[in-house]
C-alpha positions in Angstrom: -118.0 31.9 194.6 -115.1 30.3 192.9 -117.5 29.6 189.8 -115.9 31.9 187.3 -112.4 30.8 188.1 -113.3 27.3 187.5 -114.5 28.7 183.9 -111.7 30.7 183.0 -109.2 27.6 184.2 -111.1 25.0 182.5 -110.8 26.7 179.2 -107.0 28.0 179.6 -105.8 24.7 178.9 -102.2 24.1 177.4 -103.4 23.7 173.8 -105.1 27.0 174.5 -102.7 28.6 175.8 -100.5 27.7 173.0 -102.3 28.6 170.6 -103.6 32.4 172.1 -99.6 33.0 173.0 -98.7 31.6 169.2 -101.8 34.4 167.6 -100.4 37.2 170.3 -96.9 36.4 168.8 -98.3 36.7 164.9 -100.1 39.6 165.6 -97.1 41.7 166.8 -95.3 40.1 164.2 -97.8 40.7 161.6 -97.7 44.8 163.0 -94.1 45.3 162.8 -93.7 43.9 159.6 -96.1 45.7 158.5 -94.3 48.9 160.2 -91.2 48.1 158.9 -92.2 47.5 155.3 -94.4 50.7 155.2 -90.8 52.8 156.8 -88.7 51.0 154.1 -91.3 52.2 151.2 -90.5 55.7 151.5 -87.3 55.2 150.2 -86.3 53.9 146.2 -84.2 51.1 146.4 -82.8 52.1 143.2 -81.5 55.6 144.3 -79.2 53.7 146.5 -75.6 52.5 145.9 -74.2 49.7 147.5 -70.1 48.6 147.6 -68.2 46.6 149.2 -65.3 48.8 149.1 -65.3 51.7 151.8 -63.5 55.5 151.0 -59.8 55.4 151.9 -60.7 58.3 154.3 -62.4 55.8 156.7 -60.2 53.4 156.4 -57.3 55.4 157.0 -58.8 58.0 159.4 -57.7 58.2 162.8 -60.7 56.5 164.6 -59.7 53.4 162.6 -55.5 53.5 162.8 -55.6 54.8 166.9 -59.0 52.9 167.8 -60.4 50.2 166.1 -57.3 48.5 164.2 -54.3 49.9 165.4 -52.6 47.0 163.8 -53.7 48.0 160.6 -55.2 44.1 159.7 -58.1 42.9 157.3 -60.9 44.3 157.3 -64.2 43.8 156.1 -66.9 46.3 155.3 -69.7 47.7 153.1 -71.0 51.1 152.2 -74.3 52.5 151.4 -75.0 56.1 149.9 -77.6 58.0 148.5 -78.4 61.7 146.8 -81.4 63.4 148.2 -82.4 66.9 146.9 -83.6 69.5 148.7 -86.6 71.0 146.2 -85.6 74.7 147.2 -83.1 77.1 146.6 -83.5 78.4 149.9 -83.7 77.6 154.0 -81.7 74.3 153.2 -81.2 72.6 156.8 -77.1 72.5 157.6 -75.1 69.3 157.2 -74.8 69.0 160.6 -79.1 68.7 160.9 -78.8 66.3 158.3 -76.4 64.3 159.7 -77.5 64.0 163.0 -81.4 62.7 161.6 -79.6 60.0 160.0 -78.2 59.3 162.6 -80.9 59.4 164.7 -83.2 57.4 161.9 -80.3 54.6 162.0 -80.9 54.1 165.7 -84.5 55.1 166.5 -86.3 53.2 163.6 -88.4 50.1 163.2 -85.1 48.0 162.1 -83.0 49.0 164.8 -85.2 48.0 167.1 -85.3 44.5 168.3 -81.5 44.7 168.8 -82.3 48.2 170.6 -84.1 46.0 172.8 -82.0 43.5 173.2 -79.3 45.7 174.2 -81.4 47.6 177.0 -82.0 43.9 178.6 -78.6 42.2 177.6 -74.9 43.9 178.0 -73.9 42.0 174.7 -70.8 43.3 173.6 -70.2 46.2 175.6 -68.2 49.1 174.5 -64.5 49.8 175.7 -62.8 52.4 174.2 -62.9 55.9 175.6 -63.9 57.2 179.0 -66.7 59.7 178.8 -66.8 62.7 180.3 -68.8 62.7 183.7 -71.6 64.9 181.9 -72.5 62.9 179.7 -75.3 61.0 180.2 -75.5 57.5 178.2 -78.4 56.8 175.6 -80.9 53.9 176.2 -83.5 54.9 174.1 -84.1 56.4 170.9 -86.0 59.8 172.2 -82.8 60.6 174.0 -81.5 61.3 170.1 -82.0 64.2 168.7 -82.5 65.4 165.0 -81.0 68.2 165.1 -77.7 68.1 167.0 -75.6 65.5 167.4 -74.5 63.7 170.1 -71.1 64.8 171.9 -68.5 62.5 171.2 -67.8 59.7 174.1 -71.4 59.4 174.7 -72.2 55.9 175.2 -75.3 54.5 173.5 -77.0 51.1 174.9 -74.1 50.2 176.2 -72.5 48.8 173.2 -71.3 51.9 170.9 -69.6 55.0 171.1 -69.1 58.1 169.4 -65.7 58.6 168.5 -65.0 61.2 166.5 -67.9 64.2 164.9 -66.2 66.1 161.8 -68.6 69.1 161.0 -67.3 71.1 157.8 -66.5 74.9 158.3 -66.0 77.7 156.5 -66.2 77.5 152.5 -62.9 76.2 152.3 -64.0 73.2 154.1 -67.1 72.7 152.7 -66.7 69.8 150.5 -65.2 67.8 152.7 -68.6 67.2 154.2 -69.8 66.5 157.8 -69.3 62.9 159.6 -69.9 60.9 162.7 -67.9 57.7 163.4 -69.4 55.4 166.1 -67.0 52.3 167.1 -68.2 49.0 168.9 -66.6 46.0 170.4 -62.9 46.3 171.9 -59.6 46.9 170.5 -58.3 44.4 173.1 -60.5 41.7 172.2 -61.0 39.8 168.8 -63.8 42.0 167.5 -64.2 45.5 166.8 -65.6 47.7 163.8 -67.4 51.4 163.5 -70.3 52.7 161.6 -69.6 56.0 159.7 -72.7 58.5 158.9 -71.9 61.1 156.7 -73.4 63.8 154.8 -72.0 66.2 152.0 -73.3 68.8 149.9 -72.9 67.6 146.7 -71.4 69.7 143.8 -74.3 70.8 141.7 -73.5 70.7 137.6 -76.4 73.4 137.4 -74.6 76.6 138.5 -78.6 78.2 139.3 -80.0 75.3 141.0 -83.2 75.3 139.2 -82.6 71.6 140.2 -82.3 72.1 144.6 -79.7 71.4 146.3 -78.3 68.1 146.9 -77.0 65.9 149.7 -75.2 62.4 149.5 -75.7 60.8 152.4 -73.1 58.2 153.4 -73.1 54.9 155.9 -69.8 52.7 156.0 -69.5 49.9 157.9 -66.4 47.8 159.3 -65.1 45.1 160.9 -61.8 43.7 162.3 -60.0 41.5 164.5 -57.6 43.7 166.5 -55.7 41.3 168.1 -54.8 38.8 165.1 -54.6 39.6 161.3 -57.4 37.7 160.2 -61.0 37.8 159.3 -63.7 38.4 161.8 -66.9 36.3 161.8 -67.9 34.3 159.0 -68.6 35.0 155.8 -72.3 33.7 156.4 -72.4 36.7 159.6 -70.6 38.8 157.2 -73.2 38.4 154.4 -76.2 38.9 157.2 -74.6 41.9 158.3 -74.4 43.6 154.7 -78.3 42.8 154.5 -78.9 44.0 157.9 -76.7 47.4 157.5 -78.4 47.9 154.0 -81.9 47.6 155.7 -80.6 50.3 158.7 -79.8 52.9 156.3 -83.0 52.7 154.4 -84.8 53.4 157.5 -82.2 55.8 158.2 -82.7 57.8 155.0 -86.3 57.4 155.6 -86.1 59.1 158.8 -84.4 62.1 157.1 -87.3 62.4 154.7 -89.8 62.3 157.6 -87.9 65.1 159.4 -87.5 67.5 156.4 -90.1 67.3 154.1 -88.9 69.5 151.0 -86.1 66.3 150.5 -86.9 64.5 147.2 
């Protein structure tokens, strides 16, 4: 009766064991890779442009001076951007569509993901800033996003961001001021606290026809701080990771974008 049992245990023996966990472990590995490598293709490295200086906008907008670093200390950051064209004169999707793809992209792709699920099992570094509004449902996972309308701003998302502040340009007036989402993290009260800024902008076009499309320059800005004393957060070794890691998020991000409107070049 107990026959097969005594088969199945006499050949799950610890090296066995080991070694079928350690090829179950490689072979997800192996996949995401894989998946991640494949997302990041879709985008040319060298269309992107990389600083480590951030537009005096962010750093002097009101998210920063009233939320993040009131006591206006160093800061560190780094900035990604890139122009994608939209190969048609016509039935090109709003900034705010844009925007809130790349947003979407940043949080729901292959990259983000193993801190996604982290922060679904974990309450890391959870968010204080702003109270949302009793509506507002928080965001645990990705589908939740939308790619076409952004999220309302206070809304929570794994329990470690927020969205402080959505900027959509207007009228024609307005227009080149461009469309952006800030999303802050960490506490103002503690010693670490920063924000990610999406943004997207029609760009001015130097061919009054566009025979050419019309393009977009799509933004991501990242910062950190220590609120409570005017001095560097984290080390320059976590700093350095973080500029790789943010670099990587905003490929997928852009990515993302393409996926969702196809006629972007």
């Amino acid at each position: 009766m107990f026959s097969p049992i005594r088969r199945v245990a006499e050949v799950l023996t610890p090296k066995t064991i080991t070694l079928g966990t350690a090829l179950v472990f490689a072979s997800v590995g192996g996949t995401y890779a894989l998946t991640v490598r494949n997302r990041l293709r879709q985008t040319d490295p060298g269309q992107i442009q990389s600083s480590l200086k951030l537009s005096d906008s962010f750093v002097n907008s009101r998210t920063m001076r009233s939320l993040v670093n009131p006591g206006n200390h160093v800061t560190k950051g780094d900035s990604h951007s890139i122009i994608l064209t939209w190969c048609s004169k016509h039935d090109a999707p709003s900034e705010e569509n844009v925007l809130s793809a790349f947003m979407k992209g940043f949080f729901a792709g292959p990259v983000f993901l193993p801190e996604g699920i982290a922060l679904s099992l974990f309450s890391i570094l959870k968010v204080s800033y702003t109270q949302p509004t009793a509506d507002q449902k928080p965001v645990w996972r990705s589908g939740q996003l939308s790619d076409t309308q952004l999220p309302p701003k206070a809304t929570i998302l794994w329990d470690t961001f927020q969205v402080a502040e959505v900027k959509l340009s207007g009228g024609q007036t307005e227009e080149h001021m461009g469309s952006s989402v800030d999303v802050v993290f960490g506490d103002s009260r503690k010693e670490f606290a920063g924000c990610h800024r999406f943004s997207v902008k029609k760009a001015d076009n130097c061919n009054p026809s566009e025979e050419d499309g019309i393009r977009f320059r799509l933004s991501l800005e990242c910062l950190v701080c220590n609120p409570l004393r005017d001095r560097q957060a984290g080390s320059d070794l976590l700093y350095g990771l973080h500029n790789k890691y943010s670099y990587l998020l905003f490929r997928d991000a852009v990515a993302h974008v393409k996926e969702v409107f196809a006629n972007f070049a």
